[in-house]
mmCIF file of the N, C-alpha and C atoms, coordinates in Angstrom:
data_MODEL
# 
_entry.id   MODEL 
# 
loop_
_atom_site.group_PDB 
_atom_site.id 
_atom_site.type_symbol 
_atom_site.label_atom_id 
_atom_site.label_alt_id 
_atom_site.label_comp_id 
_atom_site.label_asym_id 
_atom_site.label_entity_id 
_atom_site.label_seq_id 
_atom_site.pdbx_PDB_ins_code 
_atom_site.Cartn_x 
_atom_site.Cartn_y 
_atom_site.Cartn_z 
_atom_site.occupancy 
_atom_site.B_iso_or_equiv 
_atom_site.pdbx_formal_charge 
_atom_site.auth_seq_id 
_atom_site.auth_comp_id 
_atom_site.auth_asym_id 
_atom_site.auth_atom_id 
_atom_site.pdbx_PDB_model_num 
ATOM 1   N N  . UNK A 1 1  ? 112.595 83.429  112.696 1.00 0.00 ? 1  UNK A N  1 
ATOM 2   C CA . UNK A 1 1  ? 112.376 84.835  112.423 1.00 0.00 ? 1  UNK A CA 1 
ATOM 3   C C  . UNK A 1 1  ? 111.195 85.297  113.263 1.00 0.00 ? 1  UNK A C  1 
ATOM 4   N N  . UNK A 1 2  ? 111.111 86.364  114.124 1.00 0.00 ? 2  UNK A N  1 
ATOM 5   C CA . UNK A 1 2  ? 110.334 86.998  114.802 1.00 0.00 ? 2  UNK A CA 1 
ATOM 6   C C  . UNK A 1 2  ? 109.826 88.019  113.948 1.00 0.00 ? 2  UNK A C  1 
ATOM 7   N N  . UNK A 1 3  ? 108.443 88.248  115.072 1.00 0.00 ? 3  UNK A N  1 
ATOM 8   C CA . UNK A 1 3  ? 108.044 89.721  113.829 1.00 0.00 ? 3  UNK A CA 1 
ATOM 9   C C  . UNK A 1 3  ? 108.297 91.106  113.729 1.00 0.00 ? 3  UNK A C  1 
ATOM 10  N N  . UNK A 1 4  ? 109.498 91.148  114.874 1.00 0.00 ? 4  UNK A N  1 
ATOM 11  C CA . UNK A 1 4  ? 110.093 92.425  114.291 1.00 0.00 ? 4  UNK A CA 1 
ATOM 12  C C  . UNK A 1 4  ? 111.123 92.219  113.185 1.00 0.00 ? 4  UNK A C  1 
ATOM 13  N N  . UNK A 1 5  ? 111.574 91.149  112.979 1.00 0.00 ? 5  UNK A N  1 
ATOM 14  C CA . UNK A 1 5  ? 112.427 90.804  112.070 1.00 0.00 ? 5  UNK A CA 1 
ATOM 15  C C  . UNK A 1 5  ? 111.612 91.147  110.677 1.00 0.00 ? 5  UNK A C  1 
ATOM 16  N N  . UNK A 1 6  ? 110.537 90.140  110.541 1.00 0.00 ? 6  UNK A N  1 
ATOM 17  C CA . UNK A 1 6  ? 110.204 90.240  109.282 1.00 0.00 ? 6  UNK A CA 1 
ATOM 18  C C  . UNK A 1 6  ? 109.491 91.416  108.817 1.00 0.00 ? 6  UNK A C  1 
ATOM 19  N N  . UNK A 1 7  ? 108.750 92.116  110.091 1.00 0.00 ? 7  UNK A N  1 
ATOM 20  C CA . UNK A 1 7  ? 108.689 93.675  109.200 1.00 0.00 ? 7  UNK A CA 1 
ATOM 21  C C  . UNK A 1 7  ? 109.771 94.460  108.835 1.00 0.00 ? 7  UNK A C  1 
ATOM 22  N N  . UNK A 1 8  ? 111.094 94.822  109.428 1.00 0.00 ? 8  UNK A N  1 
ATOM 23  C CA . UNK A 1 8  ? 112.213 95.231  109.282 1.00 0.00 ? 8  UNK A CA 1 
ATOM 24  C C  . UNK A 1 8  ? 112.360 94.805  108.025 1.00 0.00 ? 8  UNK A C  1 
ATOM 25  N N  . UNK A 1 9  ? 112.476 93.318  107.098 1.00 0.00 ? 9  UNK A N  1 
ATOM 26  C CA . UNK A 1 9  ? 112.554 92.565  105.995 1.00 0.00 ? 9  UNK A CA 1 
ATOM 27  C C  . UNK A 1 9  ? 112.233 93.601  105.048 1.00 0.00 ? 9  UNK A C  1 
ATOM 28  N N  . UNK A 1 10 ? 110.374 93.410  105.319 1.00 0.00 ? 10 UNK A N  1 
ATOM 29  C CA . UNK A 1 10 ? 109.281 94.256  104.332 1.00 0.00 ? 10 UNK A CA 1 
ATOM 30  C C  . UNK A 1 10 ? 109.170 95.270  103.963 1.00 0.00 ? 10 UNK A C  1 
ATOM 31  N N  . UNK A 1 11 ? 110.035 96.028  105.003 1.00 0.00 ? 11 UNK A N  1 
ATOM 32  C CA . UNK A 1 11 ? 110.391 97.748  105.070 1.00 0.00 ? 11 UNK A CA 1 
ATOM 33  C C  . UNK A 1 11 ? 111.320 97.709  104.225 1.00 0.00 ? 11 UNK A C  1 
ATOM 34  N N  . UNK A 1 12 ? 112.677 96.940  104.262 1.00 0.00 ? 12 UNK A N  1 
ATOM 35  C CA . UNK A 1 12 ? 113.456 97.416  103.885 1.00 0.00 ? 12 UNK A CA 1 
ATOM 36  C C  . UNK A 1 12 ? 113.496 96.595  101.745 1.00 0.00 ? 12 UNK A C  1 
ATOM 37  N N  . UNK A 1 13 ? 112.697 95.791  101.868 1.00 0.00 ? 13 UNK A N  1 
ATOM 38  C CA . UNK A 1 13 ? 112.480 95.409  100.579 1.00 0.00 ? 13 UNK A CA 1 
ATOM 39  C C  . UNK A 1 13 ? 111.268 96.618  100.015 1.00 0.00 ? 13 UNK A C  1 
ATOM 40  N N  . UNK A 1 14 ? 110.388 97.176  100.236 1.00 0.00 ? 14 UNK A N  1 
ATOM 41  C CA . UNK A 1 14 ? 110.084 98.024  100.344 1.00 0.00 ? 14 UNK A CA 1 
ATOM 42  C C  . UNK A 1 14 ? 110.417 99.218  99.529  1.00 0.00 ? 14 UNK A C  1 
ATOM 43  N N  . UNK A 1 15 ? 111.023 99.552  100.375 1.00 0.00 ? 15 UNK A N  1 
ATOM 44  C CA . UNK A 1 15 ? 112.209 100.658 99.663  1.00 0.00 ? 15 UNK A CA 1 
ATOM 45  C C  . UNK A 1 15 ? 113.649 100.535 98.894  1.00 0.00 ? 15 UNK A C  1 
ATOM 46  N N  . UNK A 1 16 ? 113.667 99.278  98.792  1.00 0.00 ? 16 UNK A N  1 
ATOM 47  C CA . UNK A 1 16 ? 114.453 99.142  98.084  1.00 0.00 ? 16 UNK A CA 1 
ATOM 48  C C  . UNK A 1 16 ? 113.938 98.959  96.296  1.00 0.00 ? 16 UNK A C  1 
ATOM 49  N N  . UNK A 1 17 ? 112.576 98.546  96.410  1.00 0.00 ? 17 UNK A N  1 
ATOM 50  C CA . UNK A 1 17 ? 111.696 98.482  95.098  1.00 0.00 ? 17 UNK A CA 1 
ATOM 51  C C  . UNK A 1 17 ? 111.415 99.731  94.832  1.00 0.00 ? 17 UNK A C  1 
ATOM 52  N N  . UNK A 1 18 ? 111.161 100.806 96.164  1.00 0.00 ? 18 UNK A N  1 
ATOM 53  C CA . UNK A 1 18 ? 111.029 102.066 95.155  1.00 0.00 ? 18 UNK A CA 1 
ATOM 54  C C  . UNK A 1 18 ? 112.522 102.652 94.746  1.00 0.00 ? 18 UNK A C  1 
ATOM 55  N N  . UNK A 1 19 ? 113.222 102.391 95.679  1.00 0.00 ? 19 UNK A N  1 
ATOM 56  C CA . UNK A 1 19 ? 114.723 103.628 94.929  1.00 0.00 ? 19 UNK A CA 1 
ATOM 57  C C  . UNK A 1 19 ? 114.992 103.220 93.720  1.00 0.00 ? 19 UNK A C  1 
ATOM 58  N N  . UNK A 1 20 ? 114.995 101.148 93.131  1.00 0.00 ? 20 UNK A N  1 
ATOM 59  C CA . UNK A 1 20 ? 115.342 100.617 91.923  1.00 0.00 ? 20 UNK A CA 1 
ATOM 60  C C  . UNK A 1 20 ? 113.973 100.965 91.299  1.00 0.00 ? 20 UNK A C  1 
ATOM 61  N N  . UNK A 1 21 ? 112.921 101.334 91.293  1.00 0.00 ? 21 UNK A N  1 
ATOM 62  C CA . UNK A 1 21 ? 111.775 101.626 90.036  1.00 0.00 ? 21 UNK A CA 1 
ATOM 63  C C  . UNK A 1 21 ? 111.953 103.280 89.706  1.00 0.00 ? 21 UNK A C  1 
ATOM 64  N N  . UNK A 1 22 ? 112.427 103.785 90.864  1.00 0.00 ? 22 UNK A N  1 
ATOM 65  C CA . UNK A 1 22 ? 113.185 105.292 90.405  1.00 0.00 ? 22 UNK A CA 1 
ATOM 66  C C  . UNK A 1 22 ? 113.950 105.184 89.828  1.00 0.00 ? 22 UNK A C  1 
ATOM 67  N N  . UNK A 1 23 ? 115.160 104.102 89.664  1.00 0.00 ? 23 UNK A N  1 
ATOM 68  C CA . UNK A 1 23 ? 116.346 103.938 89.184  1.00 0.00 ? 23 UNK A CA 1 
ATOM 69  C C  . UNK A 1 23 ? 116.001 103.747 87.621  1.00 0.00 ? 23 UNK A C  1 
ATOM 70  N N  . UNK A 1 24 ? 114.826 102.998 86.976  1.00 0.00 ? 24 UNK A N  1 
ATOM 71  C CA . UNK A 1 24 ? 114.012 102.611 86.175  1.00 0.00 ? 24 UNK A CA 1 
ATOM 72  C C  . UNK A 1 24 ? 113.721 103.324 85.138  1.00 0.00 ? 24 UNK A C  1 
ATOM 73  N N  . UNK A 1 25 ? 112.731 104.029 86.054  1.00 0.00 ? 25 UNK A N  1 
ATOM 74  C CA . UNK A 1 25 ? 111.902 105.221 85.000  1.00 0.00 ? 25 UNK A CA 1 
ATOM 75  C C  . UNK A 1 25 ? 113.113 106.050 84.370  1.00 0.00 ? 25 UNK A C  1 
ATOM 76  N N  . UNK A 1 26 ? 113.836 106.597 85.203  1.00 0.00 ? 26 UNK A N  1 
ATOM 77  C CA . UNK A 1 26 ? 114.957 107.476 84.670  1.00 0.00 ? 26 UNK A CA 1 
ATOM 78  C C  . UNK A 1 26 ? 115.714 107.118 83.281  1.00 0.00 ? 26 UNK A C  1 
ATOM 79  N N  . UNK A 1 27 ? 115.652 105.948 82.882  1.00 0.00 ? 27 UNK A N  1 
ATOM 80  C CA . UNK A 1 27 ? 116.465 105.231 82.363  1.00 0.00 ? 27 UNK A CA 1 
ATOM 81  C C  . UNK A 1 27 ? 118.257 105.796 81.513  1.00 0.00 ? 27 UNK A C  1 
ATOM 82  N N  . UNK A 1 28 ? 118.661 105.373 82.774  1.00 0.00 ? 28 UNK A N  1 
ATOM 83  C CA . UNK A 1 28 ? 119.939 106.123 82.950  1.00 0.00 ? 28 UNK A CA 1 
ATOM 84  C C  . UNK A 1 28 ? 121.085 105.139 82.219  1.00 0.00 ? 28 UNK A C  1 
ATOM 85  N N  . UNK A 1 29 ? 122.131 105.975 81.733  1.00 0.00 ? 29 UNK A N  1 
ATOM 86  C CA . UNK A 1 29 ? 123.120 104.942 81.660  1.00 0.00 ? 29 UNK A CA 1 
ATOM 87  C C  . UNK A 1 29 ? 123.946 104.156 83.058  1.00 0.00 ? 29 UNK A C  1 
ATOM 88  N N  . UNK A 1 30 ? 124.435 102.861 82.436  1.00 0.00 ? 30 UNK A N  1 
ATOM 89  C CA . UNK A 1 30 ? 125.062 102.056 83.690  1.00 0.00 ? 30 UNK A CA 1 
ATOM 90  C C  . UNK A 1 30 ? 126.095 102.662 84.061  1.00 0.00 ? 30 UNK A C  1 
ATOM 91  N N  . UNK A 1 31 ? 126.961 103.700 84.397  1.00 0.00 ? 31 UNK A N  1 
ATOM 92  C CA . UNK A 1 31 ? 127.383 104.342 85.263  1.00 0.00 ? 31 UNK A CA 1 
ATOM 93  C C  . UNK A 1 31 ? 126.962 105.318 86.069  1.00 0.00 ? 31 UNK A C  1 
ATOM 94  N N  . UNK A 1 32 ? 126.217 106.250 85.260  1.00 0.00 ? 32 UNK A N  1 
ATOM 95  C CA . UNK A 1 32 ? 124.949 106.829 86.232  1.00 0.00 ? 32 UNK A CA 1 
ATOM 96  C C  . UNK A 1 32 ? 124.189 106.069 87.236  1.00 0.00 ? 32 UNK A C  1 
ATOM 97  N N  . UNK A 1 33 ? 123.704 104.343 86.697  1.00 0.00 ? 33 UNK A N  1 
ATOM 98  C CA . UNK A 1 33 ? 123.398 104.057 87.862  1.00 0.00 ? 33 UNK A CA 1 
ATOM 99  C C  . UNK A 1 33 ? 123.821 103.326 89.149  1.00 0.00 ? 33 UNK A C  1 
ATOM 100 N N  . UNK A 1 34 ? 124.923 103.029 88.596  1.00 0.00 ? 34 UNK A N  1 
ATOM 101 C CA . UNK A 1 34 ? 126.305 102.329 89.956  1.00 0.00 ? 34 UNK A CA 1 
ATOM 102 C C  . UNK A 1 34 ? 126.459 103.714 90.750  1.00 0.00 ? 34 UNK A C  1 
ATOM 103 N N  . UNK A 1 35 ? 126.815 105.009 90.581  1.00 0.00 ? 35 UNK A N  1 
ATOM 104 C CA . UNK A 1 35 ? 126.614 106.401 91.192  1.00 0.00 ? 35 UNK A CA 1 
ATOM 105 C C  . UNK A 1 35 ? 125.583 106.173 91.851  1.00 0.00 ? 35 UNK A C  1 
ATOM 106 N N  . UNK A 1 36 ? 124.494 106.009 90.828  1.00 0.00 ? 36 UNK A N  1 
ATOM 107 C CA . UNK A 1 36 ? 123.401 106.700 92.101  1.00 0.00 ? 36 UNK A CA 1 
ATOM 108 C C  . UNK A 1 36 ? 123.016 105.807 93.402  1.00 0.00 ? 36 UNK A C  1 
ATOM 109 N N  . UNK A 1 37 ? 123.089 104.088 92.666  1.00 0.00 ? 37 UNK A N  1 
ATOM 110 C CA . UNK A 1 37 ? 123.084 103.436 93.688  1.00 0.00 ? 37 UNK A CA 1 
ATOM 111 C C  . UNK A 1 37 ? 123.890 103.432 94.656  1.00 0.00 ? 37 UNK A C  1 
ATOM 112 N N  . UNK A 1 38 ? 125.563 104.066 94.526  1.00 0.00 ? 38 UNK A N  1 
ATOM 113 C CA . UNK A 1 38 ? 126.102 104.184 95.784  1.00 0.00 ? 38 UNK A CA 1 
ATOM 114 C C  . UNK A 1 38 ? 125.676 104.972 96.555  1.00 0.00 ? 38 UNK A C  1 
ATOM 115 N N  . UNK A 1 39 ? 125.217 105.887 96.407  1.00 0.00 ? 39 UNK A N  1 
ATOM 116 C CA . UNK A 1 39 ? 124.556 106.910 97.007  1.00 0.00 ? 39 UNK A CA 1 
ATOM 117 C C  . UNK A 1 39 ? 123.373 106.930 97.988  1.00 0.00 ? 39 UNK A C  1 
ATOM 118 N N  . UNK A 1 40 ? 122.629 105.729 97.298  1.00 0.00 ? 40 UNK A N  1 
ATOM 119 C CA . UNK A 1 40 ? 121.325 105.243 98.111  1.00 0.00 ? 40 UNK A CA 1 
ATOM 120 C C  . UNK A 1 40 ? 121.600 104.547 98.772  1.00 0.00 ? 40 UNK A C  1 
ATOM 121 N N  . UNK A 1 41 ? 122.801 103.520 98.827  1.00 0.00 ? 41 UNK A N  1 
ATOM 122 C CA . UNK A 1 41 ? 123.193 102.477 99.298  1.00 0.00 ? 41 UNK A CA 1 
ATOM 123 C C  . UNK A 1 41 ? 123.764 103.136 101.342 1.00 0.00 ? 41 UNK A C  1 
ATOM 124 N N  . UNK A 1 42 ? 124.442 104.522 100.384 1.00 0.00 ? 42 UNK A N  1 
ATOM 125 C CA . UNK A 1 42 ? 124.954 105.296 102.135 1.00 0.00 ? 42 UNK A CA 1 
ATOM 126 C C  . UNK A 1 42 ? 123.890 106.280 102.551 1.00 0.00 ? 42 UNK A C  1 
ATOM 127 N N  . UNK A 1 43 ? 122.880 106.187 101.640 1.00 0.00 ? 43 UNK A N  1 
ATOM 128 C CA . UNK A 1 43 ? 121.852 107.531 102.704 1.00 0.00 ? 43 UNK A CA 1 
ATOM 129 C C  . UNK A 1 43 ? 121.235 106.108 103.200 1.00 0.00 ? 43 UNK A C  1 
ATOM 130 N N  . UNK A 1 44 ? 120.783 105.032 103.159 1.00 0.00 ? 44 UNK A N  1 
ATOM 131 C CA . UNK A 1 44 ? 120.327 104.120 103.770 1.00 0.00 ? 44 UNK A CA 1 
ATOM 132 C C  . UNK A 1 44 ? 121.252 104.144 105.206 1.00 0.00 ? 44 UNK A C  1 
ATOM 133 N N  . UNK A 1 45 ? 122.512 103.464 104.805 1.00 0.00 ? 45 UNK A N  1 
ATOM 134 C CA . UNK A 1 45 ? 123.393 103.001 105.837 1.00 0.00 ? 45 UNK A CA 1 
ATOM 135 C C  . UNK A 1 45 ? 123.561 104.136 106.495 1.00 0.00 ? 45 UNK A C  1 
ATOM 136 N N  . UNK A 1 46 ? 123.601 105.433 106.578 1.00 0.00 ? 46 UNK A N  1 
ATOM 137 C CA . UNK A 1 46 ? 123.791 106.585 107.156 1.00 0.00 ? 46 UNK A CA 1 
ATOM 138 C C  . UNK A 1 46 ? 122.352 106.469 108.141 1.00 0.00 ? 46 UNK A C  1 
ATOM 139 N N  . UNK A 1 47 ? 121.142 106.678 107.641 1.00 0.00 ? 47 UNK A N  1 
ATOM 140 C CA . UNK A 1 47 ? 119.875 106.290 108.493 1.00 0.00 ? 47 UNK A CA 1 
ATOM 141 C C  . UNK A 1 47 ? 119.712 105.056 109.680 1.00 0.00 ? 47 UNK A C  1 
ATOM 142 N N  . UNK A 1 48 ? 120.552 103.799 109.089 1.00 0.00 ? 48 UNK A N  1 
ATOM 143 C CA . UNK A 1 48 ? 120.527 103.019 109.920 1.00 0.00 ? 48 UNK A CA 1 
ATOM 144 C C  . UNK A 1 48 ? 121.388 103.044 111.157 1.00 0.00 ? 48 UNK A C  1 
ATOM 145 N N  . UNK A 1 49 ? 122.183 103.257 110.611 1.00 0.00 ? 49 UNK A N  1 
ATOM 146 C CA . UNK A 1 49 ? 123.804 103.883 111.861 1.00 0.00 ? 49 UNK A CA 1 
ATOM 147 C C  . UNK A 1 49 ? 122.800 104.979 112.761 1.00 0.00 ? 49 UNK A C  1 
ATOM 148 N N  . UNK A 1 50 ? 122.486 105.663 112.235 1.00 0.00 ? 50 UNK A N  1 
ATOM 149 C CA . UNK A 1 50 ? 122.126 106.812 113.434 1.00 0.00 ? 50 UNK A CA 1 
ATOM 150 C C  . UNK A 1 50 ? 120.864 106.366 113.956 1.00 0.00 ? 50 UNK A C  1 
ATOM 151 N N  . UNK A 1 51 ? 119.334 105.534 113.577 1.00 0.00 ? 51 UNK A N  1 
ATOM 152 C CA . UNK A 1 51 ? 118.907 104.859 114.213 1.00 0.00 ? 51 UNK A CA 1 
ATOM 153 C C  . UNK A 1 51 ? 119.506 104.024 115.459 1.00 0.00 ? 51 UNK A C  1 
ATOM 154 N N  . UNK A 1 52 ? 120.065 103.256 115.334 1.00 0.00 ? 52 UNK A N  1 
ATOM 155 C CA . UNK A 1 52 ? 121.157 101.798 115.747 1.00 0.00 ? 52 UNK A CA 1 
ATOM 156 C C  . UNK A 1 52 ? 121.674 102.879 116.733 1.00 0.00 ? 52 UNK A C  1 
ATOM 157 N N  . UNK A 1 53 ? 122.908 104.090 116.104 1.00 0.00 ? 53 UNK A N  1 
ATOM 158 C CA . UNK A 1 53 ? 123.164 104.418 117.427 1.00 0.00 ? 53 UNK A CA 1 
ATOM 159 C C  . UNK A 1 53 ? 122.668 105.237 118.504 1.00 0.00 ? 53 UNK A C  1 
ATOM 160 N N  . UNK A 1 54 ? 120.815 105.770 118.205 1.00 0.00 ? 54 UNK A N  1 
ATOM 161 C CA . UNK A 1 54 ? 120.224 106.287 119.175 1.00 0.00 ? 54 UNK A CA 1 
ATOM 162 C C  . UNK A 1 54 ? 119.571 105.487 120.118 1.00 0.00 ? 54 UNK A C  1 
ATOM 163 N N  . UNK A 1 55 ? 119.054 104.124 119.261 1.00 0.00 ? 55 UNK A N  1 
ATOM 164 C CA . UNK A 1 55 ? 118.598 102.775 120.118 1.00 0.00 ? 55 UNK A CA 1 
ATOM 165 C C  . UNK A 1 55 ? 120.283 102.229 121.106 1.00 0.00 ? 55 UNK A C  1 
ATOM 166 N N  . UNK A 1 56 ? 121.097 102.177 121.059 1.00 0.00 ? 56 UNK A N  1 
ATOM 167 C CA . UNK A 1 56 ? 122.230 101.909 121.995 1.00 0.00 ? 56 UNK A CA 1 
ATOM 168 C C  . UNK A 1 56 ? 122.333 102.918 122.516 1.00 0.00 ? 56 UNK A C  1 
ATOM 169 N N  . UNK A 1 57 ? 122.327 104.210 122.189 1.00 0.00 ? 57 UNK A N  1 
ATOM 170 C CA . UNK A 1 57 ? 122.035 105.260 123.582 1.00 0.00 ? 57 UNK A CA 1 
ATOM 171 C C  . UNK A 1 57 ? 121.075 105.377 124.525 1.00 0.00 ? 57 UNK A C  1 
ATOM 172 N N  . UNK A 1 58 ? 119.642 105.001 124.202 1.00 0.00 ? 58 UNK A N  1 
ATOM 173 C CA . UNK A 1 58 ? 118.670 105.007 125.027 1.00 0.00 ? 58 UNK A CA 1 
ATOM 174 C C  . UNK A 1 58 ? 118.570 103.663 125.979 1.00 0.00 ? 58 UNK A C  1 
ATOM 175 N N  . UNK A 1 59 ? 119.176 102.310 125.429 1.00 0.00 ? 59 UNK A N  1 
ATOM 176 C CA . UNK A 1 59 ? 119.443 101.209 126.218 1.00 0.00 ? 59 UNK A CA 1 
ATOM 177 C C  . UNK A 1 59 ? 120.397 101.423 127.522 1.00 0.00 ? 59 UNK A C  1 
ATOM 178 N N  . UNK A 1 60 ? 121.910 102.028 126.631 1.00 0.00 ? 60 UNK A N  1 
ATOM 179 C CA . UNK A 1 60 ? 122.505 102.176 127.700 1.00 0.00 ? 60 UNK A CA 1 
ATOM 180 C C  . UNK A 1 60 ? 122.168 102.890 129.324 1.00 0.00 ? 60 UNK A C  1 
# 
């Protein structure tokens, strides 16, 4: 593991402790929170995709 790797790690554990301690406090029922986690799960993956594909545009 290099150290862009493991900050990438720290970042993304990171925020993943705050969206689940938001998920927390709320104290929601368990379908409310399978919802909301899908939700966080694609504004993540939506951020990373368009990162990812501006870093392969600027390489190319």
């Amino acid at each position: 593991m290099n150290g862009d790797t493991a900050v990438q790690l720290i970042w993304f554990a990171g925020a993943f402790t705050l969206v689940l301690s938001a998920l927390v406090v709320r104290r929601l029922p368990a379908a409310d929170w399978i919802k909301l986690g899908l939700a966080w799960v694609a504004i993540f993956a939506l951020v990373f995709l368009a990162v990812w594909t501006f870093q392969a545009a600027r390489g190319a």
